[in-house]
Phi, psi and omega in degrees: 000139183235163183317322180262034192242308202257351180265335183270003159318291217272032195029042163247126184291131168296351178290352178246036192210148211234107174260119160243132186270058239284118173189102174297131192279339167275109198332304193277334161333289205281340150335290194234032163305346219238311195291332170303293202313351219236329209210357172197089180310326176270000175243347150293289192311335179274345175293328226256004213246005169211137166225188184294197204289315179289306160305323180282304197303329180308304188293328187293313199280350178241032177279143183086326219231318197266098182246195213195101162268150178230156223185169175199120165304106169268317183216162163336123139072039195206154184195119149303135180277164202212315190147150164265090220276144153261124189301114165268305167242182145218175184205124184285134176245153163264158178320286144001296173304319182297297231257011158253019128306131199289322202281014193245307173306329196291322172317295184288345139332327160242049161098357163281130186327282187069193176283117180285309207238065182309336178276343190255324188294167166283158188296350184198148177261205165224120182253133194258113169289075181285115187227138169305110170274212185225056174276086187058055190295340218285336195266345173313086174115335182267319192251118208252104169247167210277153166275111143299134190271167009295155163275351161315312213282045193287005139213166235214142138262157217281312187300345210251349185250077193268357182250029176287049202298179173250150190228324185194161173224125209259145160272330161281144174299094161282011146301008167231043185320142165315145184284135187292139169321141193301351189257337188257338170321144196199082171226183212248177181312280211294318185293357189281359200241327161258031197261139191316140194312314199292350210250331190268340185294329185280329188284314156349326203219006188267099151235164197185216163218130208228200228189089151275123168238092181328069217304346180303303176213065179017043163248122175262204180194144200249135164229187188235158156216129199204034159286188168241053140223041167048244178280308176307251281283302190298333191286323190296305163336321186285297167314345197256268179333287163121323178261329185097006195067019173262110201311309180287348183267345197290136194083339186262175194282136161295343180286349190269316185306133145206172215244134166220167166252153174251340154205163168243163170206155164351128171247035155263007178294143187303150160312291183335310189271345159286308167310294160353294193299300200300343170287347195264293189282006161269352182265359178273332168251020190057032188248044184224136199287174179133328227254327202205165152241037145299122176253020116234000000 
């Protein structure tokens, strides 16, 4: 069975369907493109709502009429289902116009590009009003199909692509994937605000000791957290606040921040003996100032 197997199941013609395969070329983006798709939708759905120059025109000739299944690259010659958007409207945006969008500021926090340029770009885009249909929501994430090559080639129309085949139906989302071990975490300020369901039940249940590190001028900072929503509780503090009330972070930029742990424990282990372990790894790590920004 192939893609167009399953829109002309639902009466929809593929001559009116536009399959894009999503996989953002700025690095920190395509990190957690699948984790937007998966937990916070309107701001996924706004990466895919301006496009180049070929693609929007493409998209302008099937608006009212017309979608955009959307997929995202995950692996090599493979595409994750994501949903089937309807071209419903457009609107012309000015540069100016693009960048008060809230979903766009948000984007570029994690790393998207956008319209770089008002003086070298066209002078205006096209924002496309793309509304969700309820075309197999049940498959968000689960369904998994082959990408023909090139893989460059990242977006198709549906009619002209019949080897667009399904490879699989996941019993689990792989927009959500597993979390790399708790020893391998590496995130930046701004991911602390999207982190995956699967990521926060585990930090839920983490108390421990952690790790800030300031990529502006490689000084850190150890904290502890055993509250009772552990590590989720204290980072998401960090995510609201930015410094966390901690005196010495104060004033630096949080985007500079990124967050890792440095040990877990029990989490019935006393405050007292978490508070221990963090006095043990700032004198292990230097981080107590002049040195560091621990300020005791």
């Amino acid at each position: 069975m192939n893609l167009n197997d399953l829109l002309e199941g639902k009466g929809i013609d593929p001559r009116h369907v536009l399959v894009l395969r999503h996989r953002p070329h700025e690095p920190e983006l395509n990190k957690v493109i699948a984790w937007l798709a998966a937990d916070k939708p309107v701001i996924f759905n706004a990466f895919q709502q301006t496009q180049s120059l070929k693609l929007e025109r493409a998209m302008h000739q099937l608006e009212g009429n017309g979608y955009v299944a959307s997929f995202i690259g995950q692996e090599p010659g493979k595409a994750t289902f994501v949903g089937l958007y309807s071209i419903a409207a457009s609107r012309l945006l000015t540069y100016d116009q693009f960048w008060e969008v809230e979903e766009y500021k948000e984007l570029k926090k994690h790393g998207m590009e956008g319209w770089k340029s008002k003086e070298t770009d066209p002078s205006s885009v096209l924002w496309f009003d793309l509304i969700l249909t309820d075309f197999y929501p049940q498959w968000k994430g689960k369904l998994i199909v082959n990408w023909p090559p090139p893989e460059r080639v990242w977006w198709r129309r549906a009619h002209l692509n019949d080897r667009i085949e399904f490879h699989a139906i996941l019993e689990d989302s792989a927009l959500d994937p597993p979390i790399k071990e708790w020893d391998q975490l590496s995130l930046t300020w701004d991911q602390l605000n999207i982190l995956p369901k699967r990521l926060q039940f585990m930090l839920n249940e983490w108390r421990g000791i952690y790790y800030i590190f300031d990529t502006s001028d490689d000084k850190g900072y150890v904290g502890s957290a055993y509250g009772d929503t552990n590590l989720l509780g204290r980072w998401l503090d960090y995510a609201d606040r930015g410094d966390g009330g901690n005196k010495l972070l104060r004033h630096r930029e949080p985007r500079s921040f990124r967050f890792s742990i440095l040990q877990l424990v029990s989490k019935t282990t006393p405050a007292a003996d978490v508070i221990h372990l963090e006095g043990s790894w700032k004198v292990r790590l230097h981080t107590k100032a002049p040195h560091g920004l621990n300020a005791n």
